[in-house]
FIVEX-275557 format. One line per 5 residues: their letters; for each residue z, y, x of C-alpha. Coordinates in steps of 0.001 Angstrom, whole numbers, plus 500000, padded with zeros to 6 digits. Example, Ala and Ser with C-alpha at 12.3 -4.5 7.8 and 13.67 -1.06 7.14 Angstrom:
% residues 2
as) 507800,495500,512300  507140,498940,513670
This chain:
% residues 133
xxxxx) 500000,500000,500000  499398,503831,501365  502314,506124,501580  500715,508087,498369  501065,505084,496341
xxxxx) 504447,505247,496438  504650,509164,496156  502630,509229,493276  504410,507770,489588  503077,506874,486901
xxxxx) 503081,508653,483812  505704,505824,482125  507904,506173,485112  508754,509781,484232  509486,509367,480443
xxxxx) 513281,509771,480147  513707,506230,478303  516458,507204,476174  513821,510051,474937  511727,507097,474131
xxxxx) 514788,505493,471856  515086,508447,470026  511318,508771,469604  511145,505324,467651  514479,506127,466050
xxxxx) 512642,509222,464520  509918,507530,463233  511869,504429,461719  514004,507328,459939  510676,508698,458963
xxxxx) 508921,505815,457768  512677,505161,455738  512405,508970,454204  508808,508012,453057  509810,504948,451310
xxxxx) 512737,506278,449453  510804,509452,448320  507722,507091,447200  509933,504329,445375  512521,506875,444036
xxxxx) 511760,510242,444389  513921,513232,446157  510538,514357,447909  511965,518242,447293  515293,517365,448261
xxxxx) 514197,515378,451906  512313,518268,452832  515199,520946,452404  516883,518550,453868  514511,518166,456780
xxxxx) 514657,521637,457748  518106,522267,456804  519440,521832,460479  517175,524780,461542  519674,527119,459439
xxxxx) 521718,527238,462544  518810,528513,464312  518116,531507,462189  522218,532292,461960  522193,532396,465741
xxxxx) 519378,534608,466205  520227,538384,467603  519418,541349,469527  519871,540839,473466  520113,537320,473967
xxxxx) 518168,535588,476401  515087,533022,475562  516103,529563,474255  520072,531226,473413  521941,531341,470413
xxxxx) 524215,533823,469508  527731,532279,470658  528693,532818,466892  526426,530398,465454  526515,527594,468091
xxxxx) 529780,525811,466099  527552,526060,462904  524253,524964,464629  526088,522079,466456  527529,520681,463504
xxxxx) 523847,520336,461303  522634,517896,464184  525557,515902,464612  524298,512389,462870  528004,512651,461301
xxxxx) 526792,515200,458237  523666,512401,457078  526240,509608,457619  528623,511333,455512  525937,511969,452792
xxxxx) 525092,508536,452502  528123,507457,452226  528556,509833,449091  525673,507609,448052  527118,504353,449149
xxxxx) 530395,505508,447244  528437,506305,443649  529487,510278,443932  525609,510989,444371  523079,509126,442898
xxxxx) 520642,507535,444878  518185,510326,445390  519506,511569,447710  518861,508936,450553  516262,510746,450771
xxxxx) 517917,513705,451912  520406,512271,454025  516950,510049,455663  515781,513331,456121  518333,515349,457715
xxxxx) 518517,511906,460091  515539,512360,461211  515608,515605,462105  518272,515465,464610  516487,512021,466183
xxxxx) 513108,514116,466582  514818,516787,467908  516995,514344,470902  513007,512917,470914  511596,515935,472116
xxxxx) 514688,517255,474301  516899,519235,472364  520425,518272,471927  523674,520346,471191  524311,523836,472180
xxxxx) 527425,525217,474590  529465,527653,473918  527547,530204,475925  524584,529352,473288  522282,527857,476042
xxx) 521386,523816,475216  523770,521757,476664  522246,520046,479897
């Protein structure tokens, strides 16, 4: 083998694996949210649901902060909507009979949302509003 050969990776090589978990946990949580909406409805409800996590985005966003940071203030709020705890805790509600079943989708939704966003990189925020490294 030359010296390049080993210099050089491969494309694979450089994919952060647990990335690649999250990537097929996002689209089994997608292909879930699908199936619920299709068989039982709640399409309105999984896509509020779907965005809902973004909320903390637009509470955090301000005058004089750097690019990619979130005002300080809205970090606790931001942090909890993609913890997997708040769609556990929804379907749960469903599991329990205090929703009705309609709103797997939502709680599919909001699931999936968080997984696409570890997917793609993003994770929680620190308290200084930068994404937690």
């Amino acid at each position: 083998m030359h010296m390049t050969e080993f210099s050089q990776q491969s494309t694979i090589d450089r994919i952060p694996w647990h990335r690649l978990g999250w990537g097929v946990a996002a689209a089994t949580l997608l292909v879930g949210t699908a199936l619920q909406v299709h068989q039982h409805g709640g399409g309105w409800l999984a896509l509020g649901f779907a965005i809902l996590p973004d909320l903390g985005l637009i509470a955090g966003m301000d005058h004089g902060l750097q690019k990619g940071q979130l005002a300080p203030r809205a970090v606790p709020f931001y942090n909890a909507l993609h913890r997997f705890i708040g769609p556990i805790a929804l379907a749960f509600l469903i599991y329990t009979g205090v929703l009705p079943s309609v709103w797997l989708a939502a709680a599919l939704a909001w699931a999936s949302h968080v997984a696409i966003d570890r997917a793609v990189g993003y994770g929680l925020r620190g308290s200084d509003g930068f994404q937690r490294t």
